[in-house]
N, C-alpha and C positions, 0 to 999 in steps of 0.2 A: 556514395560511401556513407555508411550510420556512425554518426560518432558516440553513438553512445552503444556498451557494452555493458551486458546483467552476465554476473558470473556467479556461482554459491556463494554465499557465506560460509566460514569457516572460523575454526576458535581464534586464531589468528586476528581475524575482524573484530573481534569482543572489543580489545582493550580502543579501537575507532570507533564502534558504535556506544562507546558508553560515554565517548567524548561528545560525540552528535547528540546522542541523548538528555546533553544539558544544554542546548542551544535551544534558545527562547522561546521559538515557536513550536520549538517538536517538545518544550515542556509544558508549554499551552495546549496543544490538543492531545498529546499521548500520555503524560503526568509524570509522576516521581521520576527520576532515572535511575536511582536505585534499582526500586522495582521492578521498571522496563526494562532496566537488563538483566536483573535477574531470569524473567521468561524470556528475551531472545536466548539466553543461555542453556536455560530447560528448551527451548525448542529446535537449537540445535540439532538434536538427535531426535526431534520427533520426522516419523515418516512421515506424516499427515503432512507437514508443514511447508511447504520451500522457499527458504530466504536465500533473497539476493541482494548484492553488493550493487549500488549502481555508478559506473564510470561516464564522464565525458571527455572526450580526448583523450583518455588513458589516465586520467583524476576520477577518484573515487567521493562521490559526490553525498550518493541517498542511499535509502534501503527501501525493499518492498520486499513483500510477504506475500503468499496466495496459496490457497488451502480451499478443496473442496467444500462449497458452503453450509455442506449436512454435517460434515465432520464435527463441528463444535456446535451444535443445536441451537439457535437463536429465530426466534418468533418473526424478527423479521426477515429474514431469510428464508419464511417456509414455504414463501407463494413460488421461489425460483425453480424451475424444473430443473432434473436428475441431469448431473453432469455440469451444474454450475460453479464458478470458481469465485473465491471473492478475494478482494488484495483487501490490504493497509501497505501505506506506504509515509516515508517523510524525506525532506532534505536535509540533512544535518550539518552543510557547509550554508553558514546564511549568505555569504556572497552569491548563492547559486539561484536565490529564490526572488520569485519577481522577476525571470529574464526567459519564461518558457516551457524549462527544462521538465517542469512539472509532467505538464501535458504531453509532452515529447516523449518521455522512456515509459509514460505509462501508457499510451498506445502502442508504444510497440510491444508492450509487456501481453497488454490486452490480446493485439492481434496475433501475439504468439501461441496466450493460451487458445485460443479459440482455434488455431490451427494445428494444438495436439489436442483437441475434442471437447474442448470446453462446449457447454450449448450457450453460456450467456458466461461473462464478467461483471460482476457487482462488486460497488464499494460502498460507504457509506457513514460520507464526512458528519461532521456536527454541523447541524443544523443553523450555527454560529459561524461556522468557519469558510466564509465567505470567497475568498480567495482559493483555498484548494476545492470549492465549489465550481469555482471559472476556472479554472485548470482543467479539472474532471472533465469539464463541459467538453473546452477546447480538445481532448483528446476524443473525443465521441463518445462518452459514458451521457446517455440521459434518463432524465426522471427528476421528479421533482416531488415526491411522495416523502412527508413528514413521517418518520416511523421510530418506535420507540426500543434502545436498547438500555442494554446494560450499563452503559454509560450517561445516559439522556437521548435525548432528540436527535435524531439525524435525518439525515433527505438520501434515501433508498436513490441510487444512480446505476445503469446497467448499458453496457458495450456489447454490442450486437455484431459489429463488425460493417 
């Protein structure tokens, strides 16, 4: 049995992820919480976009995102072939982080998309952030390629399955 459950997000979740959004580490790698919730807000209703809530035992823990990775045009995403999906994802209950979990709901995320047609899963921590680097790993995302966005350096990581 999987204890963990990804369900949509919904406006309902705002007033919870804007709480997670001020916990230390997702203001360390994601930034203002303002801001960041402002755009989960605006992407509520984007089609492109699908967010999800993430549960363990029926506690609603993290959030992840994944979105075709042509959708928003980014340089480092151009070498991935048609049909790739890319996440961002966080834990916004710091209890939760440091015991797994990380790595856990994002393969299963991973291997879900890639079994409604993804051809690859890419993500793509900072190049800094060490720890959702060995998460990534543990879930079977690899690569190790320094690539430059919009935020700074990160290390290009892709789940093949």
């Amino acid at each position: 049995m999987n204890l963990y459950a990804l369900r949509p997000a919904t406006p309902a979740d705002l007033p919870m992820l804007r709480r997670w959004l001020t916990a230390p580490d997702v203001v360390l790698w994601w930034g203002e919480p303002e801001e960041q919730a402002r755009l989960l807000e605006e992407d509520l209703d984007n089609p492109l976009m699908t967010m999800r809530i993430v549960s363990f035992d029926g506690r609603p823990f993290a959030y992840a995102q994944d979105y075709a990775a042509d959708s928003w045009p980014q340089a480092h995403f151009a070498g991935l072939p048609p049909g790739a999906r890319a996440i961002d994802a966080f834990i916004g209950k710091p209890d939760m982080i440091g015991q797994g979990h990380g790595g856990a709901f994002l393969r299963l995320l991973a291997q879900r998309l890639l079994e409604e047609g993804a051809t690859v899963v890419a993500i793509d921590p900072d190049v800094e952030n060490l720890r959702a680097r060995r998460a990534y790993a543990r879930a079977g995302f690899a690569g190790e390629a320094v690539v430059q966005t919009g935020e700074g350096p990160a290390v290009l990581m892709t789940f093949q399955g």
